[in-house]
mmCIF file as Biopython writes it, N, C-alpha, C and O atoms, coordinates in Angstrom:
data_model
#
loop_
_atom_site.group_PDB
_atom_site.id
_atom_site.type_symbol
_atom_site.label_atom_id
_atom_site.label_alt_id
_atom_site.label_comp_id
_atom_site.label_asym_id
_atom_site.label_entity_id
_atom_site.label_seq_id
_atom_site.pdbx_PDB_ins_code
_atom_site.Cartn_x
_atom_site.Cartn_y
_atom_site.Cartn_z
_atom_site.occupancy
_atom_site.B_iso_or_equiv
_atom_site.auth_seq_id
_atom_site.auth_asym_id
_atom_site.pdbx_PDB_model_num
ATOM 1   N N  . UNK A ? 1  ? -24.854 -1.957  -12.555 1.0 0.0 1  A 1 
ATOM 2   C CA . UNK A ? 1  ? -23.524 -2.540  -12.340 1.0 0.0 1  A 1 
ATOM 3   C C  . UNK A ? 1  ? -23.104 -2.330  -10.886 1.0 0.0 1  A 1 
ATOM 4   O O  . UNK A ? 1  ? -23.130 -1.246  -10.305 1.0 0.0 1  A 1 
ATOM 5   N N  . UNK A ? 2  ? -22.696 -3.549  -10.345 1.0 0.0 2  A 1 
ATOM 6   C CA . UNK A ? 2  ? -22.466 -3.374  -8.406  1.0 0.0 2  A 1 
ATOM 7   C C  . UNK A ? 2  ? -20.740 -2.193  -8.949  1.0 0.0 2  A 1 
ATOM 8   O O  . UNK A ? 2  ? -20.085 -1.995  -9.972  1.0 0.0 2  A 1 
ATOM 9   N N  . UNK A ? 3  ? -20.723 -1.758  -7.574  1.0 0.0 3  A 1 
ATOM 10  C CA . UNK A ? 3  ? -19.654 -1.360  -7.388  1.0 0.0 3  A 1 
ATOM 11  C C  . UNK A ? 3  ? -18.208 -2.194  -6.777  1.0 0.0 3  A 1 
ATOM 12  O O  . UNK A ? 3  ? -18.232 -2.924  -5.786  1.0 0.0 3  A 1 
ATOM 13  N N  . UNK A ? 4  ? -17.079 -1.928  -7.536  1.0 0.0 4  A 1 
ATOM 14  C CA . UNK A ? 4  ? -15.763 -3.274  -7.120  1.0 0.0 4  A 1 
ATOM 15  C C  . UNK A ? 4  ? -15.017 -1.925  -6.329  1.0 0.0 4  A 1 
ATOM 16  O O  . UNK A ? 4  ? -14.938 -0.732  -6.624  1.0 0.0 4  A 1 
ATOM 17  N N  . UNK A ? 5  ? -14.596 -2.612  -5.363  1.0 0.0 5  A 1 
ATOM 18  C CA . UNK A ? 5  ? -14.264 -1.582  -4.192  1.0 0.0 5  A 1 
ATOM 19  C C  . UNK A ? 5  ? -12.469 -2.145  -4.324  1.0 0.0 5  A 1 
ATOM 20  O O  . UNK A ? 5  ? -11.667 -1.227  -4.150  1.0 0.0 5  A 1 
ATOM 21  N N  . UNK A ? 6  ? -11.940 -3.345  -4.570  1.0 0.0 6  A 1 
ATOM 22  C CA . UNK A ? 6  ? -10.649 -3.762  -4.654  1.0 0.0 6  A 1 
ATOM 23  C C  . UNK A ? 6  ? -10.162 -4.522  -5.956  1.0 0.0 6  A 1 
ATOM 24  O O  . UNK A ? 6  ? -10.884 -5.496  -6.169  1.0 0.0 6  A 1 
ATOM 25  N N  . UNK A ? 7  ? -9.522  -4.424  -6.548  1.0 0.0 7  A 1 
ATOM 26  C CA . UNK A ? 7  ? -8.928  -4.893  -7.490  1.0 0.0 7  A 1 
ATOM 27  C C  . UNK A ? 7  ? -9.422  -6.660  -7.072  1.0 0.0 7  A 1 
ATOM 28  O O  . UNK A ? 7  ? -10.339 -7.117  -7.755  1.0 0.0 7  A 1 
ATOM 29  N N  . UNK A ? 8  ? -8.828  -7.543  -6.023  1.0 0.0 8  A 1 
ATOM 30  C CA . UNK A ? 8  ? -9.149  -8.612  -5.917  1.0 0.0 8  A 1 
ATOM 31  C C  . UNK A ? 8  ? -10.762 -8.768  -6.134  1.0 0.0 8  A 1 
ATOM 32  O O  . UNK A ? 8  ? -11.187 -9.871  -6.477  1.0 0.0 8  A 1 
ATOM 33  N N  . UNK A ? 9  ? -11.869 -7.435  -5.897  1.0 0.0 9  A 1 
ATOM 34  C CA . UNK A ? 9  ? -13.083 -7.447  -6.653  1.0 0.0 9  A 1 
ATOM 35  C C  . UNK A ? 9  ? -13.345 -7.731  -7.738  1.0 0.0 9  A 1 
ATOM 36  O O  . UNK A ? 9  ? -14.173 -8.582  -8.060  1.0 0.0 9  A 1 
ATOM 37  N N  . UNK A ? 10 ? -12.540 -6.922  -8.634  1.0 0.0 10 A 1 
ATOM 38  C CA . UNK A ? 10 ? -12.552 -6.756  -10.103 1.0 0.0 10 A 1 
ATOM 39  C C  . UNK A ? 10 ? -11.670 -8.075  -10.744 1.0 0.0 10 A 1 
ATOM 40  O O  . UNK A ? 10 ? -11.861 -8.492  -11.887 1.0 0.0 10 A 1 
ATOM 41  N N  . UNK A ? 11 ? -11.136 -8.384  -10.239 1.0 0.0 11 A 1 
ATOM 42  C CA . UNK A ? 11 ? -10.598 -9.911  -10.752 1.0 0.0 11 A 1 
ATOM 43  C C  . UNK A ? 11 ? -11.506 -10.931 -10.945 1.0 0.0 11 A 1 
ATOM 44  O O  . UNK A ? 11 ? -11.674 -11.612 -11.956 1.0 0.0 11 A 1 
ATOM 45  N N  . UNK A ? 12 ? -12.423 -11.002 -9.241  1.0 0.0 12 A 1 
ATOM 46  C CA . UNK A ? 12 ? -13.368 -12.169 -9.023  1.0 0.0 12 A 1 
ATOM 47  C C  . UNK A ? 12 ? -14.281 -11.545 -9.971  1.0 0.0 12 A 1 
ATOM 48  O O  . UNK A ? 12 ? -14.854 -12.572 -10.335 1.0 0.0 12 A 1 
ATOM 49  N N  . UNK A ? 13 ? -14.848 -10.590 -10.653 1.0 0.0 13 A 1 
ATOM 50  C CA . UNK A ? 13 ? -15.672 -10.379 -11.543 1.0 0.0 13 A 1 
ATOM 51  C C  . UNK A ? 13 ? -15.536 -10.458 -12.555 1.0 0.0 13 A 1 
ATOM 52  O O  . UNK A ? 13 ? -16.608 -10.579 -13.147 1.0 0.0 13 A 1 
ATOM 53  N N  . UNK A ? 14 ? -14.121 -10.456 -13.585 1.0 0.0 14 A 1 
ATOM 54  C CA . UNK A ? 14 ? -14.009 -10.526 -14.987 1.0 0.0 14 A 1 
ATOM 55  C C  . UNK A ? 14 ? -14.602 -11.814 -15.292 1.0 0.0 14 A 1 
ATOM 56  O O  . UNK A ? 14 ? -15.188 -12.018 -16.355 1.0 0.0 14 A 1 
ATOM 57  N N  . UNK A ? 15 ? -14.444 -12.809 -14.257 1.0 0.0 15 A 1 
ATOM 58  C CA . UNK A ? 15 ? -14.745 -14.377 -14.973 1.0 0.0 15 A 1 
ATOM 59  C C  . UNK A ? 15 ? -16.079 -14.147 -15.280 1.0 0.0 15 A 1 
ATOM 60  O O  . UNK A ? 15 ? -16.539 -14.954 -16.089 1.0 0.0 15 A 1 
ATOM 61  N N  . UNK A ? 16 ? -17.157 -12.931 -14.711 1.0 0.0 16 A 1 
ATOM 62  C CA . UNK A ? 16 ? -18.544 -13.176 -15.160 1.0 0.0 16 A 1 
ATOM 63  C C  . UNK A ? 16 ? -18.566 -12.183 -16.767 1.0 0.0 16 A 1 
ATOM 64  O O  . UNK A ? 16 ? -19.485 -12.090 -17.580 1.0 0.0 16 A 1 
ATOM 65  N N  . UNK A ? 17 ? -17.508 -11.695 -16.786 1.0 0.0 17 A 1 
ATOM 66  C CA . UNK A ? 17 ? -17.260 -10.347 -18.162 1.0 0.0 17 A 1 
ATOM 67  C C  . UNK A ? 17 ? -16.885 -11.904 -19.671 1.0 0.0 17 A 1 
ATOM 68  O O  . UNK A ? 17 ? -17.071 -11.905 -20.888 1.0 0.0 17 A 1 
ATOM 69  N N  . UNK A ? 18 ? -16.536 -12.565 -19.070 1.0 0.0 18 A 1 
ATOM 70  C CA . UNK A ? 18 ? -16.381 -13.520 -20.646 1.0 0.0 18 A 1 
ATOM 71  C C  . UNK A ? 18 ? -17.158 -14.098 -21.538 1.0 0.0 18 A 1 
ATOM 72  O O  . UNK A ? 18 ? -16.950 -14.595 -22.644 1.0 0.0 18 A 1 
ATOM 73  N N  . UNK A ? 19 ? -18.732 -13.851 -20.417 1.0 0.0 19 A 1 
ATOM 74  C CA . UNK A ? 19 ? -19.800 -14.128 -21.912 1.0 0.0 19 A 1 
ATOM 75  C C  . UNK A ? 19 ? -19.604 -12.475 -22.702 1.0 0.0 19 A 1 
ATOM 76  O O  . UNK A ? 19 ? -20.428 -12.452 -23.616 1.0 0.0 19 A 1 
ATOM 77  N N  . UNK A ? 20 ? -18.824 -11.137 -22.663 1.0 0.0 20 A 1 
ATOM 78  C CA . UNK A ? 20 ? -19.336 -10.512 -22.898 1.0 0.0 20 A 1 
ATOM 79  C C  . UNK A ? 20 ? -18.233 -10.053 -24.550 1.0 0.0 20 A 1 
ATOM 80  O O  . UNK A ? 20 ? -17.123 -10.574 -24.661 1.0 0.0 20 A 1 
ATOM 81  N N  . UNK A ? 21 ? -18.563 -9.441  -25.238 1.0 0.0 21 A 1 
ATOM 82  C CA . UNK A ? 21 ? -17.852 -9.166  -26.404 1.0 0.0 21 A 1 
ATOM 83  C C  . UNK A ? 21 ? -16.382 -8.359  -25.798 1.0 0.0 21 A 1 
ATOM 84  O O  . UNK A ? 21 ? -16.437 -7.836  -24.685 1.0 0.0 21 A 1 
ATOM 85  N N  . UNK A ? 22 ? -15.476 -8.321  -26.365 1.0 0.0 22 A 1 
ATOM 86  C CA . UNK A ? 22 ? -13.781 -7.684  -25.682 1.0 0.0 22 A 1 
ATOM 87  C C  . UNK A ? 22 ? -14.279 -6.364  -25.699 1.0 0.0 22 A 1 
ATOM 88  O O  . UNK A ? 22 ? -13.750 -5.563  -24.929 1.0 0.0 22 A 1 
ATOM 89  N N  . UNK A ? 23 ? -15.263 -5.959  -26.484 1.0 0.0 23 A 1 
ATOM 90  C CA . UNK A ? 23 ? -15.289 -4.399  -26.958 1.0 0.0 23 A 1 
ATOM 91  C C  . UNK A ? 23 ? -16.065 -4.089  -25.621 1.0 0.0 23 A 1 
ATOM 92  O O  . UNK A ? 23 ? -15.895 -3.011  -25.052 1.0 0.0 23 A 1 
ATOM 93  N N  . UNK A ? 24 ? -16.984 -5.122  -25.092 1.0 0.0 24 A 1 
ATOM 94  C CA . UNK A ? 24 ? -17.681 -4.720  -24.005 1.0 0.0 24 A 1 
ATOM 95  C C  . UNK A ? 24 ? -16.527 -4.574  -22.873 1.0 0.0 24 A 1 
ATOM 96  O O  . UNK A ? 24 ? -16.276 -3.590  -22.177 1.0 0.0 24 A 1 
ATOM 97  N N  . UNK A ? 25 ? -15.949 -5.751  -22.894 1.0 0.0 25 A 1 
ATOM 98  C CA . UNK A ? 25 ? -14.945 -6.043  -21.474 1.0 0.0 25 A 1 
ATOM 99  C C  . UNK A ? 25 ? -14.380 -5.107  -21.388 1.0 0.0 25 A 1 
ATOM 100 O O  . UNK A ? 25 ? -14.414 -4.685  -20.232 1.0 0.0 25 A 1 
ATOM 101 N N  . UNK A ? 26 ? -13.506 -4.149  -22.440 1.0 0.0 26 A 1 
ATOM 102 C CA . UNK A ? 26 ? -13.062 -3.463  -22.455 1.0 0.0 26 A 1 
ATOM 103 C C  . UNK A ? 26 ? -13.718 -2.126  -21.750 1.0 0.0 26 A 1 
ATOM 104 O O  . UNK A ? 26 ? -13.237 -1.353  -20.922 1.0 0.0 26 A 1 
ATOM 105 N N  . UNK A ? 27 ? -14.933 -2.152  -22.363 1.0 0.0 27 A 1 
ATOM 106 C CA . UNK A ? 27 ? -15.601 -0.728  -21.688 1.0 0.0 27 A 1 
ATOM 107 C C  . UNK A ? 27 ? -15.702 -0.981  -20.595 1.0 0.0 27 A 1 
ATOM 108 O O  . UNK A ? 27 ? -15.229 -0.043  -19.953 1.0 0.0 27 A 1 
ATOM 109 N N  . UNK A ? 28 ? -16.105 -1.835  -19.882 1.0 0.0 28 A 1 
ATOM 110 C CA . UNK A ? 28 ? -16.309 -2.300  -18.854 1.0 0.0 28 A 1 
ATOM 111 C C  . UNK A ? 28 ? -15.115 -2.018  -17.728 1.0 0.0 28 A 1 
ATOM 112 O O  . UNK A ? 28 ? -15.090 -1.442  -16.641 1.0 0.0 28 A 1 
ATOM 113 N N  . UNK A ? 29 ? -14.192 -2.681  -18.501 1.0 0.0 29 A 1 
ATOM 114 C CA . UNK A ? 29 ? -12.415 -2.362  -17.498 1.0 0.0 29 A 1 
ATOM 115 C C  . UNK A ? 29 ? -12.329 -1.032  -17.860 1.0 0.0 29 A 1 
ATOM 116 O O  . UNK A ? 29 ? -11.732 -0.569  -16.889 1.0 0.0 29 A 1 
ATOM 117 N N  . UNK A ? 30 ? -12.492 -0.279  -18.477 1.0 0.0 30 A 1 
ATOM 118 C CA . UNK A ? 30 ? -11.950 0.739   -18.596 1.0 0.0 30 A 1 
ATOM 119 C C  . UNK A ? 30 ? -12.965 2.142   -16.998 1.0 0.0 30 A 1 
ATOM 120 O O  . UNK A ? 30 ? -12.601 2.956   -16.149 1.0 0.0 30 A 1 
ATOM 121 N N  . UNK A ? 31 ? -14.326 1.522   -17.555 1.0 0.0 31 A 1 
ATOM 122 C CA . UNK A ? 31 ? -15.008 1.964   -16.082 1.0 0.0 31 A 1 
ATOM 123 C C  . UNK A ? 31 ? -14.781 1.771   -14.953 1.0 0.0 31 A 1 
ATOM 124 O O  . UNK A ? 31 ? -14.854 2.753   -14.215 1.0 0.0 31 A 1 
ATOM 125 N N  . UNK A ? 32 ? -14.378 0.310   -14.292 1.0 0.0 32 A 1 
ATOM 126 C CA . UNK A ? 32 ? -14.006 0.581   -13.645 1.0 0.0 32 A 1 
ATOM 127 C C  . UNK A ? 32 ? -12.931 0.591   -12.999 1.0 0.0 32 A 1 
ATOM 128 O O  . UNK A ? 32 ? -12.947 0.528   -11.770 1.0 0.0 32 A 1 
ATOM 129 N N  . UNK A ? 33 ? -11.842 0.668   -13.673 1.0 0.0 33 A 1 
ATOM 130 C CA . UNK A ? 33 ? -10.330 1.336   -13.448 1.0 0.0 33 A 1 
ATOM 131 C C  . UNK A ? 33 ? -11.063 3.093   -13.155 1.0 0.0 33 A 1 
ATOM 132 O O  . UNK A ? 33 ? -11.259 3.519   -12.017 1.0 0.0 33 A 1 
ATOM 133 N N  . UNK A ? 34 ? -11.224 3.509   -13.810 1.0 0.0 34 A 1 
ATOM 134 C CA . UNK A ? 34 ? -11.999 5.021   -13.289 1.0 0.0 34 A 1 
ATOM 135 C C  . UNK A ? 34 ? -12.997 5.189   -12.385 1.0 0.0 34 A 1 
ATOM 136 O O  . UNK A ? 34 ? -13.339 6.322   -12.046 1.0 0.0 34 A 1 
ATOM 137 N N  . UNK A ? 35 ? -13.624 3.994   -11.853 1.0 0.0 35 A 1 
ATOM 138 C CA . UNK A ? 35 ? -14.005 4.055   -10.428 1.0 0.0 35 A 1 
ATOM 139 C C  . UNK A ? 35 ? -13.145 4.015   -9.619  1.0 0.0 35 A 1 
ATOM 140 O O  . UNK A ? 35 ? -13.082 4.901   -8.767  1.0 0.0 35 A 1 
ATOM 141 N N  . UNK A ? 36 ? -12.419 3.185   -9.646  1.0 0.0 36 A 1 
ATOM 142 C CA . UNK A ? 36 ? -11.548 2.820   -8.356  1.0 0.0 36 A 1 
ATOM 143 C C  . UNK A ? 36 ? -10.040 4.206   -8.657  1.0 0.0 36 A 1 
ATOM 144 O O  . UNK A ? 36 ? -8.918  3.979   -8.203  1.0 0.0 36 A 1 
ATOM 145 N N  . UNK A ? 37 ? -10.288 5.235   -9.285  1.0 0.0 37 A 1 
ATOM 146 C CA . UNK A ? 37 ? -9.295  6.230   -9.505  1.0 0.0 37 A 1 
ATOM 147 C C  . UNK A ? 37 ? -9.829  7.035   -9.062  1.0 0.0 37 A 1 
ATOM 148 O O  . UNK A ? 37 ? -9.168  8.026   -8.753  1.0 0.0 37 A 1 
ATOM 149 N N  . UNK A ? 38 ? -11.250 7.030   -8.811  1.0 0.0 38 A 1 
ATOM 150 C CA . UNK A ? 38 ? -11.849 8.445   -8.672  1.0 0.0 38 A 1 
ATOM 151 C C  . UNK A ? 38 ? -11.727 8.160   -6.599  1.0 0.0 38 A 1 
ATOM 152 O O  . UNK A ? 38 ? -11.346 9.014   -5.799  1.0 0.0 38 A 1 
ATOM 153 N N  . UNK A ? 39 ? -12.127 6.914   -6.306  1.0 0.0 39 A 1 
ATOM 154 C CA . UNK A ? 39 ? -12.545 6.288   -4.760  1.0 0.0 39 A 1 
ATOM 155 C C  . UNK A ? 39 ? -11.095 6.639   -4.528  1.0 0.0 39 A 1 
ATOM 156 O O  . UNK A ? 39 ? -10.995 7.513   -3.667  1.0 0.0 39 A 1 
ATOM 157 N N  . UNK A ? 40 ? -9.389  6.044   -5.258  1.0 0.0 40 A 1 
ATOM 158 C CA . UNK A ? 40 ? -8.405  6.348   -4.128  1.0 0.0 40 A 1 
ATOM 159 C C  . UNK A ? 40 ? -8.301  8.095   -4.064  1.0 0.0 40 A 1 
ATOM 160 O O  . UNK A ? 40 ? -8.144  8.614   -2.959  1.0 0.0 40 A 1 
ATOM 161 N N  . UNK A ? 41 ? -8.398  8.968   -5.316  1.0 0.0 41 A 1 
ATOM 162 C CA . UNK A ? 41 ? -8.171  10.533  -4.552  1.0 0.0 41 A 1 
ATOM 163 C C  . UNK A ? 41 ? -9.491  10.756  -4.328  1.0 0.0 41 A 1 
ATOM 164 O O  . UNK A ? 41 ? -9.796  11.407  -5.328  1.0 0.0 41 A 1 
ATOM 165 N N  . UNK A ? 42 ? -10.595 10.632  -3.595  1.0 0.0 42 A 1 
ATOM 166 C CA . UNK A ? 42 ? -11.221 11.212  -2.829  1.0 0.0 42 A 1 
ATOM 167 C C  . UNK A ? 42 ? -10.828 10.704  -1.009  1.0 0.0 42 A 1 
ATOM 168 O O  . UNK A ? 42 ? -10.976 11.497  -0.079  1.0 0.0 42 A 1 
ATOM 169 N N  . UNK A ? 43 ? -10.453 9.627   -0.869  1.0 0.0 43 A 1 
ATOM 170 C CA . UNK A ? 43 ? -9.583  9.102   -0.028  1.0 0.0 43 A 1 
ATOM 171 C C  . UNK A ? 43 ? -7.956  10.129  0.028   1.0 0.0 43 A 1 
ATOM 172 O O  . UNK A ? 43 ? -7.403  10.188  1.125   1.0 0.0 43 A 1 
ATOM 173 N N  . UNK A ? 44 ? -7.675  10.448  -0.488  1.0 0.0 44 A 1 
ATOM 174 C CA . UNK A ? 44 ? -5.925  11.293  -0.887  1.0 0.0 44 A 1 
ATOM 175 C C  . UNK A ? 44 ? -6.808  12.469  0.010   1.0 0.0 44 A 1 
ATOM 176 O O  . UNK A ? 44 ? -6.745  12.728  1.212   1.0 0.0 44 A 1 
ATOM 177 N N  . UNK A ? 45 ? -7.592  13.026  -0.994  1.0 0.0 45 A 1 
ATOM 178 C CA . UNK A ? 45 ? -8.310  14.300  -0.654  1.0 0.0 45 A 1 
ATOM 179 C C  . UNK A ? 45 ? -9.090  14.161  0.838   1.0 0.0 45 A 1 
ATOM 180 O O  . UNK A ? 45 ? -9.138  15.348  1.162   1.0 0.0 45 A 1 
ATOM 181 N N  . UNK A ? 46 ? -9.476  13.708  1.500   1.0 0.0 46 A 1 
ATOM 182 C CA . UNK A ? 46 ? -9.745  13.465  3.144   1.0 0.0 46 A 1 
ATOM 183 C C  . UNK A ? 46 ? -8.554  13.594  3.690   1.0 0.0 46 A 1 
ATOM 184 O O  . UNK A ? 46 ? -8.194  14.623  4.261   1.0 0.0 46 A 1 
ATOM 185 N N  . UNK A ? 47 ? -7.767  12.446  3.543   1.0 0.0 47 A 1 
ATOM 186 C CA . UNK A ? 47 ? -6.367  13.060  4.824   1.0 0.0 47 A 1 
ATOM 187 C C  . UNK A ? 47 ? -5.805  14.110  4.668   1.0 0.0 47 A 1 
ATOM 188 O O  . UNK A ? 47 ? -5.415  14.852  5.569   1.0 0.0 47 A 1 
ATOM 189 N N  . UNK A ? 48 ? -5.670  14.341  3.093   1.0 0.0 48 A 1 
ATOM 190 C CA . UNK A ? 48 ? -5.700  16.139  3.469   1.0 0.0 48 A 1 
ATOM 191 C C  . UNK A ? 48 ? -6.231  17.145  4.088   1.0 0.0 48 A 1 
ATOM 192 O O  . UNK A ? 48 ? -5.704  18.223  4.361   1.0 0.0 48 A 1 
ATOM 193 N N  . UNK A ? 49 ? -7.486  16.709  4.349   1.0 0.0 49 A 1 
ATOM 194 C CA . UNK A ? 49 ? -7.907  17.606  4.822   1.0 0.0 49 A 1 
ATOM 195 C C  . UNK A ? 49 ? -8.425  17.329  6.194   1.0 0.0 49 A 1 
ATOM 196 O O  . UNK A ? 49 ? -9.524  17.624  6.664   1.0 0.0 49 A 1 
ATOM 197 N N  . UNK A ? 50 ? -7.091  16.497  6.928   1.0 0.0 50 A 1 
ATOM 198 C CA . UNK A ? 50 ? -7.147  16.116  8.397   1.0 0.0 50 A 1 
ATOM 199 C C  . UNK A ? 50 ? -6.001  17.170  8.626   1.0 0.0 50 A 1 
ATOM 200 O O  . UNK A ? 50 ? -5.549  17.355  9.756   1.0 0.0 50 A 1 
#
């Protein structure tokens, strides 16, 4: 699975998630909403530690 670095990523990608079952889409959104949670505080966590 590529990595979606911006929400406008993850948008342009659901249209390829609709051959997939909701139960998938779902897992699917649910991953990567927790990618892109984990990428903004490790970002939080750097300027902290400027």
């Amino acid at each position: 699975m590529n990595h979606i670095d911006s929400v406008k990523d993850y948008k342009k990608n659901t249209s390829t998630l609709n051959y997939l079952t909701k139960e998938e889409q779902t897992l699917i959104k649910a991953e990567v909403f927790a990618q892109l949670a984990t990428k903004q505080q490790k970002k939080k966590l750097k300027k902290q530690h400027k």
